[in-house]
Each structure stands twice: as structure tokens, then as C-alpha cells.
C-alpha positions as CSV (number, residue, x, y, z in Angstrom):
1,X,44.8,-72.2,163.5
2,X,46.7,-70.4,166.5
3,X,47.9,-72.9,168.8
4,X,47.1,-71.9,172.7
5,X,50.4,-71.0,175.0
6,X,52.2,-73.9,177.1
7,X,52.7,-72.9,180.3
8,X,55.4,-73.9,182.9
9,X,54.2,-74.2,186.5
10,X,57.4,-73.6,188.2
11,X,57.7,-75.6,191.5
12,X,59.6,-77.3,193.8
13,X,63.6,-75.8,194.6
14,X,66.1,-76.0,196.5
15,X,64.9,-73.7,199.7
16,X,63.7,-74.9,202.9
17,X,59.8,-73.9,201.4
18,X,60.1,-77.0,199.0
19,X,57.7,-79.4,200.6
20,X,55.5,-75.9,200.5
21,X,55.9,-74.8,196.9
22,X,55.1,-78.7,195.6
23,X,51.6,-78.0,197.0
24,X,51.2,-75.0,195.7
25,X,52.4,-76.2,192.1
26,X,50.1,-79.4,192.0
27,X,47.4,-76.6,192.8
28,X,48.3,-74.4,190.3
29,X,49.0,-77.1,187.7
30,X,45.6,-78.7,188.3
31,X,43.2,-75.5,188.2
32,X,44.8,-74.4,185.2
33,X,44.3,-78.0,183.3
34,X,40.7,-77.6,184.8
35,X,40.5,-74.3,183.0
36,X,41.4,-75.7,179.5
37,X,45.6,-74.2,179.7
38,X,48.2,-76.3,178.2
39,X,50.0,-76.4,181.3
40,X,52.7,-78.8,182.3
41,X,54.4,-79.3,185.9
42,X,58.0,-78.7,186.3
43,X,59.6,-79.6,189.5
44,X,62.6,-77.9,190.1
45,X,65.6,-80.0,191.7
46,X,68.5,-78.1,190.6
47,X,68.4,-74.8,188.2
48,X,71.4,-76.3,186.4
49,X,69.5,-76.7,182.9
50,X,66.6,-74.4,183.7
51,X,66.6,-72.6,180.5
52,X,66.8,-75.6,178.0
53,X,63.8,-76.8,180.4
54,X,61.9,-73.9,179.8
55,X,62.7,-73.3,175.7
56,X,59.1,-75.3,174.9
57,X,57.4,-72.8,176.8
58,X,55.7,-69.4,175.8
59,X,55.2,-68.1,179.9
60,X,55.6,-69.5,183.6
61,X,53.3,-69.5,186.2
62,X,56.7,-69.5,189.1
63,X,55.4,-70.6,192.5
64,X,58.5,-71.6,194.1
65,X,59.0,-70.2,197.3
66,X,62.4,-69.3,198.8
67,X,65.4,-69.2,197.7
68,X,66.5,-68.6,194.1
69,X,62.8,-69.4,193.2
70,X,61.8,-66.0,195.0
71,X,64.6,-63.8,195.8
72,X,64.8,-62.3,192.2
73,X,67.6,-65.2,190.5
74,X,65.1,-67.0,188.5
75,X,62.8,-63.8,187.7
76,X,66.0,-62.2,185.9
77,X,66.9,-65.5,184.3
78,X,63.4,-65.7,183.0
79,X,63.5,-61.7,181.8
80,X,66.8,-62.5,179.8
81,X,64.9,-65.8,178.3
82,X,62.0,-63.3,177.4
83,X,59.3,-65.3,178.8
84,X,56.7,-63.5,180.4
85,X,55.7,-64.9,184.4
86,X,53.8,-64.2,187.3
87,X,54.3,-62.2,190.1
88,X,57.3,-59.2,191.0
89,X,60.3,-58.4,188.9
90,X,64.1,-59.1,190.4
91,X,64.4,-56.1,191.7
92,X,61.5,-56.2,193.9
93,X,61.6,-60.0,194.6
94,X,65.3,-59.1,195.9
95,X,63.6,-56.1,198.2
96,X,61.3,-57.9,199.5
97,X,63.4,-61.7,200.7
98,X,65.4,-58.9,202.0
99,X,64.0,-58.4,205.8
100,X,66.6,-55.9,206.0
101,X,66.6,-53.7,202.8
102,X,62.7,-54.0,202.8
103,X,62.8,-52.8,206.9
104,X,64.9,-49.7,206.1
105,X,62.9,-48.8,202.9
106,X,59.3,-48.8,204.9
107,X,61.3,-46.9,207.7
108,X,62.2,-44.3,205.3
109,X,58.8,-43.8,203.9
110,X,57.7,-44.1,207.6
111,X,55.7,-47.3,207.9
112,X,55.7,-48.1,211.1
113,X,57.8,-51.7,211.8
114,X,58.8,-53.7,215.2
115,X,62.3,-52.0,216.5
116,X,64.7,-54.1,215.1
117,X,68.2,-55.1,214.4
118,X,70.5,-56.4,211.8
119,X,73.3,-59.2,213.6
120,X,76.2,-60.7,211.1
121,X,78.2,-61.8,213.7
122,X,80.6,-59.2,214.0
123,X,81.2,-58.2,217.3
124,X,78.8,-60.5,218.3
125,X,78.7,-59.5,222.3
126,X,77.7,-55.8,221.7
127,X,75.2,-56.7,219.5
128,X,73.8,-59.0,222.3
129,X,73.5,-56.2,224.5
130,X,72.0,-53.5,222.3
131,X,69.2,-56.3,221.3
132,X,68.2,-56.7,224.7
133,X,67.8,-53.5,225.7
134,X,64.9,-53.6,222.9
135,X,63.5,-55.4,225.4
136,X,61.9,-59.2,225.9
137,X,60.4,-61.6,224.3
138,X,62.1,-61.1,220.7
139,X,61.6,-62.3,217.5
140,X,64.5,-63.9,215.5
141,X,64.4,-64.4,212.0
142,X,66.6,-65.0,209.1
143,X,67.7,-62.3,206.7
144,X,66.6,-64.0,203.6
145,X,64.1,-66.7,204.2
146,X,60.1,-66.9,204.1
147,X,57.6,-69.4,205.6
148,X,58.3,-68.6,209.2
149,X,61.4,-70.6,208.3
150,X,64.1,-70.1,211.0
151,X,61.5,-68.0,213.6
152,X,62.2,-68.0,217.4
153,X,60.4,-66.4,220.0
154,X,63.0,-65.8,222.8
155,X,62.3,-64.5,225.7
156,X,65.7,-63.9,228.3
157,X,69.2,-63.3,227.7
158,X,70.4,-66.9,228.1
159,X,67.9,-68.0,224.9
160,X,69.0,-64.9,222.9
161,X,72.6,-66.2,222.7
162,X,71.5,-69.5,222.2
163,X,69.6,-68.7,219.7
164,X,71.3,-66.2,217.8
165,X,74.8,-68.6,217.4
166,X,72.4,-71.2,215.9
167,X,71.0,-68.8,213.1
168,X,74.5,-67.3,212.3
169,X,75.4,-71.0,211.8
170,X,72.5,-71.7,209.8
171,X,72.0,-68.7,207.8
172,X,75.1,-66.3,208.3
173,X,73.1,-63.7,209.3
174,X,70.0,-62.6,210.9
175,X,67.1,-59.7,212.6
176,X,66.2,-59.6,216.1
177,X,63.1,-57.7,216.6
178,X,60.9,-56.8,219.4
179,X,58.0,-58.6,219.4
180,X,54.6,-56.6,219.1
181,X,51.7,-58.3,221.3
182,X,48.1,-58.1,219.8
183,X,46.3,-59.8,216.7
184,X,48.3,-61.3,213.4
185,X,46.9,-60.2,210.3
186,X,47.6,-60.2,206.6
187,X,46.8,-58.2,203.8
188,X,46.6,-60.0,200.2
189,X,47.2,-57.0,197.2
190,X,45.7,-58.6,193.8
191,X,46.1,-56.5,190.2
192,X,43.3,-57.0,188.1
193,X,42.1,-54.9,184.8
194,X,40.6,-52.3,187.4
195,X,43.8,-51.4,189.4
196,X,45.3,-52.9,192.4
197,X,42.9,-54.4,194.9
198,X,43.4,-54.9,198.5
199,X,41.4,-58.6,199.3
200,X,39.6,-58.5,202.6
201,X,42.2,-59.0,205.9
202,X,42.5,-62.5,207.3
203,X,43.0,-62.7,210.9
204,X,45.2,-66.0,212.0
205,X,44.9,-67.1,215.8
206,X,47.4,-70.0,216.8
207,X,46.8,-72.7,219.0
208,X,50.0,-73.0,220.1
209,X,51.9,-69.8,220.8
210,X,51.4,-66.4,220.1
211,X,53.5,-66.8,216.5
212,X,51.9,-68.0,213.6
213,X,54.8,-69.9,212.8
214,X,55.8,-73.1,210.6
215,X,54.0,-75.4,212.7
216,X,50.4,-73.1,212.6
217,X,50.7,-72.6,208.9
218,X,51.1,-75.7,207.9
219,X,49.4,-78.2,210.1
220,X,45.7,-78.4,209.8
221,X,44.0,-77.4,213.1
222,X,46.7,-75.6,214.7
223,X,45.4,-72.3,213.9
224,X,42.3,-70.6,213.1
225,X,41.8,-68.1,210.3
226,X,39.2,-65.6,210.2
227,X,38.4,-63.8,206.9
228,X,37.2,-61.4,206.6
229,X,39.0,-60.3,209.9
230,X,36.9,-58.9,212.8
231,X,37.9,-55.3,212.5
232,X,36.4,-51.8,212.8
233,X,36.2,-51.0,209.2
234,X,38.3,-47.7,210.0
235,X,41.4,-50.0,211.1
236,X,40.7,-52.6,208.2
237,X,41.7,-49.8,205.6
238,X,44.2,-48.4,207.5
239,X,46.6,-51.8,206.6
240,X,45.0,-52.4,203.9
241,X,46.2,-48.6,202.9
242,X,50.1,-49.5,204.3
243,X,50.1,-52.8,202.3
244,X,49.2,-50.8,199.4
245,X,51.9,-48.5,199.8
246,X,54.3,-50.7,200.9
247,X,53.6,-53.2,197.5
248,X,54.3,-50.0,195.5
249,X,57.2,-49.0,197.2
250,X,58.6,-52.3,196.8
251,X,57.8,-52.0,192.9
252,X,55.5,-55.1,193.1
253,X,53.7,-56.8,190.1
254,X,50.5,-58.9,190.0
255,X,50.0,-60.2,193.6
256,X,51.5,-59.6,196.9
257,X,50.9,-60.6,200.9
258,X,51.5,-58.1,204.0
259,X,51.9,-59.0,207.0
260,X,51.4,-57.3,210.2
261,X,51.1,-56.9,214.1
262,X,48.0,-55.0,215.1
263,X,49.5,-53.8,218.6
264,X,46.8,-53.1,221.7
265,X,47.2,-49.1,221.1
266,X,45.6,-50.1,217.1
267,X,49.0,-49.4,215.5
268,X,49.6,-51.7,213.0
269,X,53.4,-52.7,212.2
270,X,54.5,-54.1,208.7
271,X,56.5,-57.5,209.3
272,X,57.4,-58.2,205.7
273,X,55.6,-58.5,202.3
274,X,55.5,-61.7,200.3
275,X,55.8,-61.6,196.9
276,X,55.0,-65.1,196.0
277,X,52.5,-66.3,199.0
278,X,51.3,-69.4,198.8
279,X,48.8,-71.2,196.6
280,X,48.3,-74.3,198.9
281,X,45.4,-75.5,200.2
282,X,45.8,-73.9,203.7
283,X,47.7,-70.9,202.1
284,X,46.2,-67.3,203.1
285,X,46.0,-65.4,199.6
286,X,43.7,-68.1,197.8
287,X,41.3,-67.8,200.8
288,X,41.4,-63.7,200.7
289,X,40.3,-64.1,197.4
290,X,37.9,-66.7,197.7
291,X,36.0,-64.2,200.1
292,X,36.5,-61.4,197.7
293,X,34.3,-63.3,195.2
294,X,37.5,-64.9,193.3
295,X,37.9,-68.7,193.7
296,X,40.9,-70.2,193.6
297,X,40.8,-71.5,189.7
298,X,40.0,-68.2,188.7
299,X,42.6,-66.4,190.4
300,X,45.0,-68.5,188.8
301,X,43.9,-68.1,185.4
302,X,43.8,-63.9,186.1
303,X,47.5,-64.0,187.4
304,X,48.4,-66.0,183.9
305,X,46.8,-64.0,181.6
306,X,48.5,-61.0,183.4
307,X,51.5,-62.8,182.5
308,X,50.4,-63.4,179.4
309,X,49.2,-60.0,178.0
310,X,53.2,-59.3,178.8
311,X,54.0,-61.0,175.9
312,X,55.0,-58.9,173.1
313,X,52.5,-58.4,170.1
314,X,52.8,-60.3,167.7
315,X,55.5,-62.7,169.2
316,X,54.7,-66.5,167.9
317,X,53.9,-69.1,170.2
318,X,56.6,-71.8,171.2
């Protein structure tokens, strides 16, 4: 008799997404177990020991966010261990955490993205100047962090330098980019057996500022989410044709989320893509798929058996 697979729900870590990734695991774990997997839930505190942890199992279902979870360390690890897992390979996990790689790879296939620029610290007054003449309010952000983690809104000189000295403190380095006024949307990419699939937009409307930051993600009621967005059709396919691009430009695998600005003039600017989004309760993929006609427990047993069918034939189980 074959035995089925045991799968790892990777969860957890040591990024500032923790708190994040725990939901998302607990929903992972639980729709799997719902759906008859052998499925166990690992919460990650340190990777020190990861691969003896993971020697039982035959794939991963990896849902940490952040970090080493998502920035291409533990998708290599898992490639050399030769266990098959959801979502992008390291080389395109590492592009996309990368605000700055990813930025200069959609400028150079022309995607259009917020002026922006790169600050390590070096010559730090200079670099003061030159981001202000982009022009108030900007956005800050970390290099290498997801979540909203680390996002400011600034909006004068005297908050830029405030601002910018705490993230080079915090993070070593970070991207100052003009902020685009209009509508926040996202674009969810899915792979099933028919090709990639672009879910229907969701349009997110905060409550409490004109970011859809930390606070508006992940506090019910501080922000509304419309899906399908209220778009003219013509405009809806337009991002959803960049996100498509951008996802293979990356060299994404399995599942991906865009994100963009839709400015007033109905150009839409690519903020980053995602290659792990969230699988919590409030998170934005799950509910792109839910109005595609995929609830959540079934997108979660498509994106494993697309991990699965990596497997090599033949190979025994365990």
C-alpha cells in the first residue's frame, strides 16, 4: 500500500512578518488536514537544525514571510535537500525581496514604477537633496522587507531626514520613492494545469491614510477591500497584463501578488511583487481566489500538488 506524502507547513521565522506567517501557517495546516494531507505544523524559531527537521518529510508547503523564509535562503536550502515546495525558486524569491534589483529589472523591460531612489548612507546629504527634488510626500521603504514593514509617508524636508536616519539604523539601507496619488490595487497571478491565471483585481481603501500600510492590513476594519475591483474592464487587464509580465520576468513559480498605484491619468505603476502573499484570514490572494471560484482549501491543496508533481518519478516517499 503507498503511503500518502507528509508535508511540512513551514511557518513562523525570524522576520518582522512572524506574528503574520503564524496565521497563515495555522491556515494552511488546517485546510490541508481538512482535505485528508498528512500535514504537520512546523514553527520556525531559528533555522539552526532546519534540515534534520525537515528529513521526515517528502515536500513543504513554506509560508514564512520575510526574511530568510522568503528572500531565497530557505528555497536553496530546500532545492539542495531535494524536497519539492511551494511557491518561486531562490533566484526569483531574491529578485523580488529585492525593491531595488526588482525596480531596475521592470525599468528595463519598461514597466512603468514610482521615480525612486536607492539611499545606503553614503553621502547621506546629497542623497537628501536629490530625493526631494522628486518631490513631496514620499514613500520610504526598506530594501528588503515585505508587509508594509518599515513604510513612511513623509511629506517635508525636516521628516525626510528624520526618517531616513531611522531606517538606515534599522535596516542599513533603504528606497525613497515618490508617492503616486489614486487607487491601491493588487493583482494575485495563480498557475494551474491550464497556464498562468491572473485572479480578478482587489481594490484596498484605508481608513486611515492614503497607505495601505501595517496597521490597514492587519487590523480588521481599518480598510475596505473590494474584489472584484471597480474598474473599466480595459484598465483591469492592462495590470493584470504587467503583473503577468512582471511574474515572468521575475522567473516566478506557482503563485505571486502585484502591487500597484493606479495614478489619476489611468497609468498604473508596479510597487513590488510578492512571492509568498499571505494566506491569512484578512490576506488579499485567498480572497482573489475565492472570487475566481477557488476557495481557500482548495487553493491550498492546488499549490501542493504543484509542489508535489515536482517530485521526481519514481522517488519513494519519506
Amino acid at each position: 500500500m503507498t503511503r500518502s506524502p507528509r508535508v511540512a507547513v513551514l511557518c513562523g521565522g525570524t522576520s518582522a512578518e512572524r506574528e503574520v506567517s503564524l496565521r497563515s501557517g495555522t491556515g494552511v495546516h488546517a485546510a490541508l488536514v481538512r482535505r485528508g494531507w498528512t500535514a504537520e505544523l512546523l514553527v520556525i524559531d531559528t533555522y539552526d537544525g532546519l534540515p534534520q527537521r525537515l528529513k521526515p518529510f517528502d515536500a513543504v508547503f513554506n509560508v514564512l514571510h520575510g526574511g530568510e523564509g522568503e528572500d531565497g535562503t530557505v528555497q536553496l536550502l530546500l532545492d539542495l535537500l531535494g524536497k519539492p515546495y511551494v511557491g518561486s525558486g531562490p533566484l526569483a524569491s531574491a529578485l523580488a525581496m529585492d525593491k531595488a534589483e526588482s525596480r531596475r529589472a521592470f525599468q528595463g523591460k519598461g514597466i512603468p514604477v514610482p521615480d525612486w531612489l536607492h539611499c545606503t548612507g553614503d553621502a547621506l546629504e546629497p542623497w537628501l537633496a536629490r530625493a526631494e527634488a522628486l518631490g513631496f510626500p514620499l514613500v520610504l521603504k526598506p530594501r528588503r522587507e515585505g508587509s508594509s514593514v518599515g513604510v513612511h509617508l513623509v511629506a517635508d524636508p525636516r521628516a525626510l531626514k528624520a526618517r531616513a536616519d531611522e531606517l538606515l539604523t534599522q535596516y542599513g539601507e533603504f528606497l525613497a520613492e515618490k508617492f503616486i496619488p489614486g487607487r491601491e490595487l493588487t493583482a494575485g497571478l495563480l498557475e494551474t494545469e491550464t497556464g498562468l491565471q491572473a485572479l480578478p483585481l482587489v481594490e484596498l481603501r484605508p481608513k486611515a491614510g492614503p497607505l495601505f500600510d501595517w496597521r490597514a492590513k492587519y487590523t480588521p476594519g481599518e480598510c475596505e477591500a473590494l474584489c472584484p475591483a471597480p474598474l473599466d474592464p480595459e484598465v483591469a487587464a492592462r495590470i493584470q497584463g504587467i503583473a503577468r509580465e512582471a511574474y515572468g520576468l521575475l522567473g516566478c513559480r506557482d503563485l505571486a501578488r502585484a502591487d500597484f498605484r493606479l495614478a489619476p491619468d489611468g497609468t498604473p505603476y508596479l510597487l513590488e511583487v510578492n512571492t509568498l502573499p499571505g494566506f491569512t484570514e484578512l490576506s488579499l490572494f485567498p480572497r482573489a481566489a475565492q472570487a475566481a471560484g477557488l476557495p481557500y482549501d482548495e487553493l491550498v491543496e492546488l499549490l501542493l500538488q504543484r509542489a508535489l508533481a515536482r517530485l521526481p518519478s519514481g522517488a519513494p516517499l519519506g
